[in-house]
Structures are given as C-alpha cells and as structure tokens.
C-alpha positions as CSV (number, residue, x, y, z in Angstrom):
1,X,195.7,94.0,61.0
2,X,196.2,94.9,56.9
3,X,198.3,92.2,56.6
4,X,196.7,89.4,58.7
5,X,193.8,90.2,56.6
6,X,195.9,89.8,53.4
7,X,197.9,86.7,54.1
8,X,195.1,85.1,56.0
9,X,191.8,86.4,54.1
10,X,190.4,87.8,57.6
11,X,190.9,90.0,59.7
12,X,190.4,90.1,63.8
13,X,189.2,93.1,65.9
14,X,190.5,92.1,69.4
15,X,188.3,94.3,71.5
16,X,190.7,97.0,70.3
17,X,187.4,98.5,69.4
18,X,185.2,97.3,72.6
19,X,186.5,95.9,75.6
20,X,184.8,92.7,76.0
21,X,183.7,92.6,72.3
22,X,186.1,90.7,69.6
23,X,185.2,90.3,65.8
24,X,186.6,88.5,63.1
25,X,185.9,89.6,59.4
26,X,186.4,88.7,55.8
27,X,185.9,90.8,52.7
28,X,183.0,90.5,49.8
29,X,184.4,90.9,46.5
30,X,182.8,91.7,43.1
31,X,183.0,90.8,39.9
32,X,186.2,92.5,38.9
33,X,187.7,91.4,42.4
34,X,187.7,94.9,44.2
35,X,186.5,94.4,48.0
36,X,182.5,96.0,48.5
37,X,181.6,94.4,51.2
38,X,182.8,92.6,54.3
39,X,181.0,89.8,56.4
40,X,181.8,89.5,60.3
41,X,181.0,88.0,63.2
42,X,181.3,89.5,66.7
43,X,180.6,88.7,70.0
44,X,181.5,88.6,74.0
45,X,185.1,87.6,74.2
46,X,184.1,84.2,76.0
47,X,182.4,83.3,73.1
48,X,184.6,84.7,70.5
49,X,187.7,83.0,71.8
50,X,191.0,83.0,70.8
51,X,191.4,79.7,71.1
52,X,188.2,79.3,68.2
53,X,189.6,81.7,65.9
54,X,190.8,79.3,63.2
55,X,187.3,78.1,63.4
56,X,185.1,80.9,63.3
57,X,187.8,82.4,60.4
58,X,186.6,79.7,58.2
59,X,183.3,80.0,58.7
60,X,183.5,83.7,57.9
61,X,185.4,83.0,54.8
62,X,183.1,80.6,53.3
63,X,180.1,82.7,53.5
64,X,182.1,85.7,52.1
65,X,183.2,83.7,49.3
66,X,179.7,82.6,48.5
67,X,178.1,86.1,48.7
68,X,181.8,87.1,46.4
69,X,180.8,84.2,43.8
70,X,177.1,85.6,43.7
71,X,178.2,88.9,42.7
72,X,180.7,87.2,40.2
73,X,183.9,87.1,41.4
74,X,185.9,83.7,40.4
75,X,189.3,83.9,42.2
76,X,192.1,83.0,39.8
C-alpha cells in the first residue's frame, strides 16, 4: 500500500485488517513536510465501497491538507 499512498496521497485498508471493515487514509504533514499525523475514514464495507473510493479519497485528502496547512506546511 506504500506506494498507492505515495503516488495517490492515500492509502486504503481493504479489510486486510477487519473483515467487513475497509478504511481509506491520508497523511497530516507539518511545517517542515515530515508526516505527524494521518486522517481516515473507516467503515462497513457496504458503505465504504470500492466503487466510492475516488470519492471518499478526496474527501480525506482535503481535510488532511487543511489540518497540514494549519500546522504550516505549504506543499511546493
């Protein structure tokens, strides 16, 4: 998942962890960019469908990348 996370900016748990349970995640950055934090959504695999990932991804990444610019960070 390393590198969906880093190509895509999230990352998916596919009830590899839970059976049932699925989660998609992006990271909170700090001021000098190193990851402190991550923010994530998880949920019954009904609702946290495969088909919505794309959706919920971005959603995830918008709030990490508000809470990032709160604690400074300012991607390039």
């Amino acid at each position: 998942m390393l590198i969906l996370f880093v190509k895509k900016g999230w990352s998916l748990d596919d009830e590899e962890h839970e059976p049932g349970i699925r989660c998609i995640a992006s990271p909170v950055r700090d001021y000098t960019g190193k990851i402190i934090a991550a923010v994530s959504v998880s949920g019954d695999c009904r609702i946290i469908a495969p088909e919505r990932d794309s959706e919920i991804a971005v959603s995830v990444m918008n709030t990490a990348n508000i809470i990032s610019k709160r604690m400074g960070f300012f991607a390039e």
